[in-house]
N, C-alpha and C positions, 0 to 999 in steps of 0.2 A: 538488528537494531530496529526497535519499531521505534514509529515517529508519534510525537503526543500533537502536530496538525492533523485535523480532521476535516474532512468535504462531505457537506450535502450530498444522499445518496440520490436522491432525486434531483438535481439539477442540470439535469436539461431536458427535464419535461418543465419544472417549476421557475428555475430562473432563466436569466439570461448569460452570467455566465457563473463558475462556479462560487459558492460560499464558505471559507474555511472557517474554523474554529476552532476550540479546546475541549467543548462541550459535547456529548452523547447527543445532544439534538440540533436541527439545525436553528439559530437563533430568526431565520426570518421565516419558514413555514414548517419548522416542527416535526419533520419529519428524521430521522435516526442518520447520523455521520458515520463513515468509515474510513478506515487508515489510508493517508496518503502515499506512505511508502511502498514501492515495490516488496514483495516478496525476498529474499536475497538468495534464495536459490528456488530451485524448479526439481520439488522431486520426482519425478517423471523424466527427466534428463537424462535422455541413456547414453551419453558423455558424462556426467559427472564422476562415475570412479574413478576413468583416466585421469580428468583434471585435477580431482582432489589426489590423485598420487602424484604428478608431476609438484603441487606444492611442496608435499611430505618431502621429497627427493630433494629440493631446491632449497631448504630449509637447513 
């Protein structure tokens, strides 16, 4: 699930603390936002086939 809140990618060089928003930019110095949400999985995770099979099973 990606989240539509966005953070200043530069803030904590530019502010003080962070700035969200809805917008592609930041609305106080302009520079480009990125997704606030974690990732939801990690594919590089060399557990994840375990886990995703213990779902399947439990299900």
């Amino acid at each position: 699930m990606k989240s539509d809140i966005r953070v200043c990618s530069a803030w904590r060089d530019a502010h003080d603390r962070p700035v969200y928003t809805l917008s592609e930019t930041c609305p106080d110095c302009g520079s480009e936002t990125e997704n606030t949400a974690p990732a939801p999985f990690d594919p590089n995770d060399p557990h994840g086939e375990y886990r995703r099979a213990l779902k399947r099973r439990r299900r």
